[in-house]
N, C-alpha and C positions, 0 to 999 in steps of 0.2 A: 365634660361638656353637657349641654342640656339635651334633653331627650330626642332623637332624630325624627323628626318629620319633612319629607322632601314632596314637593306636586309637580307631575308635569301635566301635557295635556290631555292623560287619559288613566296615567295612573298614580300611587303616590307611597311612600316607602314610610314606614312606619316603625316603635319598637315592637317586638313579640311580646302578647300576653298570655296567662295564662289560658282564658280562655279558645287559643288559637288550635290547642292541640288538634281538635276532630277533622277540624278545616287541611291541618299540614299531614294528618296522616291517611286525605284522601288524595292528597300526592307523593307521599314517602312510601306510601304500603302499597304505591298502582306499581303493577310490573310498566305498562305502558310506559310511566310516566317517568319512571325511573330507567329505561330501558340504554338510554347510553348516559349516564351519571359511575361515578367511579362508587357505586356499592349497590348492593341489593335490596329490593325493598325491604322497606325498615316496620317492627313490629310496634302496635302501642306502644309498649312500652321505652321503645328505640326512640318511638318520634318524643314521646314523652320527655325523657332524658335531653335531648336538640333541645325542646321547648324550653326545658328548665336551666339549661346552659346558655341560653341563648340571652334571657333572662338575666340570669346572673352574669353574665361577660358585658352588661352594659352598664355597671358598677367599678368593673374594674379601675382602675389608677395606676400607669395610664390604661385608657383604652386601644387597647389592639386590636379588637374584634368588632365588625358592626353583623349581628346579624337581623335582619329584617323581614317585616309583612310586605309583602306586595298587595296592597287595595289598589281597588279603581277608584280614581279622584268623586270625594265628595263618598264613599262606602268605606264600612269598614269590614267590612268581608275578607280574609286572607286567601287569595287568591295564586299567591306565588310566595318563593322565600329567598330572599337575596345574602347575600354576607360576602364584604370588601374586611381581610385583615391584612394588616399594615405590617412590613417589612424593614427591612434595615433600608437605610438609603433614602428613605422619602418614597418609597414604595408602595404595592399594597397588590395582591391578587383577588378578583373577584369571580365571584360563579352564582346561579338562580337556577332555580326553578320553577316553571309556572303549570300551574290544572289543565291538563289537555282541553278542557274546552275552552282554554283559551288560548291556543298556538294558533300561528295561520294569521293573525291580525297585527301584526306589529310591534307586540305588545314585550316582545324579549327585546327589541332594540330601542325603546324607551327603558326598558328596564336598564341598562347596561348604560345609558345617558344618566338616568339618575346615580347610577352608584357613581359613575366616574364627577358627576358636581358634586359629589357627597366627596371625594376622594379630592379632585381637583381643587373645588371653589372653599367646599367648607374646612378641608385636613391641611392641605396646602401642598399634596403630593406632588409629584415629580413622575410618575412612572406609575401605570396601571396595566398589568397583565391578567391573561386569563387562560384557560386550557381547556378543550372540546376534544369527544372520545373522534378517533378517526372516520366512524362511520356517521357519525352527526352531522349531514351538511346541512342542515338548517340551522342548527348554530353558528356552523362556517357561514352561511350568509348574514345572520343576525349579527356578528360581531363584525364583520366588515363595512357592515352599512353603518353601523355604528361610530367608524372612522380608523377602527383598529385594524394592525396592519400581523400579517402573521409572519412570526418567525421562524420558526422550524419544527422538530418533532422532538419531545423525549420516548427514548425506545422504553421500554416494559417500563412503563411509569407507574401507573397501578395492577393490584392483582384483585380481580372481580370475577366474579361467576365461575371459579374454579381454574383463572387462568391469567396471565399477564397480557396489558392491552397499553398500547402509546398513547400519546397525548400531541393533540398537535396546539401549539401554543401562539398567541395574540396577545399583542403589546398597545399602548397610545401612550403618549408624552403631554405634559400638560399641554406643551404650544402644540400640539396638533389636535387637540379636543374641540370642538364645535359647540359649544353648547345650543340645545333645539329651544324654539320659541317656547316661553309658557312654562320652562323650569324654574322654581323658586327653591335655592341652595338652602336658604336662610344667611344668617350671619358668619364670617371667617373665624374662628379662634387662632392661636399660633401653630404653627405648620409641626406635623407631628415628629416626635423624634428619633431622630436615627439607631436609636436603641435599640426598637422595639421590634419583636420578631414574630409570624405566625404565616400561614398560608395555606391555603391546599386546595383542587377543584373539587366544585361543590356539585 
């Protein structure tokens, strides 16, 4: 498919370039900001590797992996980094992170609106989950208001900072997705195929 560019009315999802790296590893290397994400802050060269994968997974055939810049509409500044990968079923999990100076304004439940019209409108999905560490209730709020409903906990789902920690997981279907005023999907291509498999919180 062609390159992803999504707007809504504050921010807008972008592919990763190269020059992104400095901007993602003032969010991958902050302990803050990584502080309940399932790994530890990540080093140059860590974000570096992300960058370059990220990159190259947006060539693949098919595409399983979207990962994304999060700019604010009208900037190209990367601000946050999103990634929806598509699962068996007509599926797909998403997870983001965004720069602490920008938590606190809404800006993760727009985020979570556009991957699901990137998932919903443009892939054709069926099913969009996602997974927050147990002690994140701001994510707990941001993915609810977003429309997603939660369903329960995987026990020792990931192993982070020297230990095993749950996941508590969030679902939406397409017929329950809302989409918010002021998002531009772009165009449909054919709905992705039930082949294809990848996932994990981000």
């Amino acid at each position: 498919m062609t390159p992803v560019h999504l707007a809504g009315p504050r921010l807008a999802l972008r592919e990763v370039e190269p020059e992104d790296t400095d901007a993602l590893l003032a969010i991958y290397g902050d302990a803050e900001a990584t502080r309940h994400l399932s790994f530890e802050p990540r080093t140059p060269e860590q974000v570096q590797a992300i960058v370059d994968r990220s990159i190259a997974s947006a060539t693949d055939m098919p595409r399983t992996e979207y990962c994304l810049a999060i700019t604010r509409r009208g900037e190209h500044q990367l601000i946050g980094y999103a990634r929806l990968a598509t699962e068996p079923q007509q599926a797909a999990t998403i997870g983001f992170a965004l720069h602490p100076a920008a938590w606190g304004k809404g800006l993760g439940t727009e985020t979570v609106h556009l991957l699901c019209a990137l998932g919903f409108q443009t892939l054709g999905l069926h099913r969009i989950w996602a997974a927050r560490s147990p002690l994140n209730e701001a994510s707990a709020r941001t993915l609810l208001r977003a429309g997603m409903t939660e369903d329960g906990r995987i026990r020792d789902h990931v192993f982070v900072r020297g230990a095993w920690r749950d996941s508590i997981t969030y679902s939406i279907l397409e017929h329950e997705w809302m989409p918010i005023e002021g998002v531009d999907a772009g165009s449909r291509p054919s709905p992705v195929s039930p082949d294809t498999d990848r996932g994990q919180e981000r």
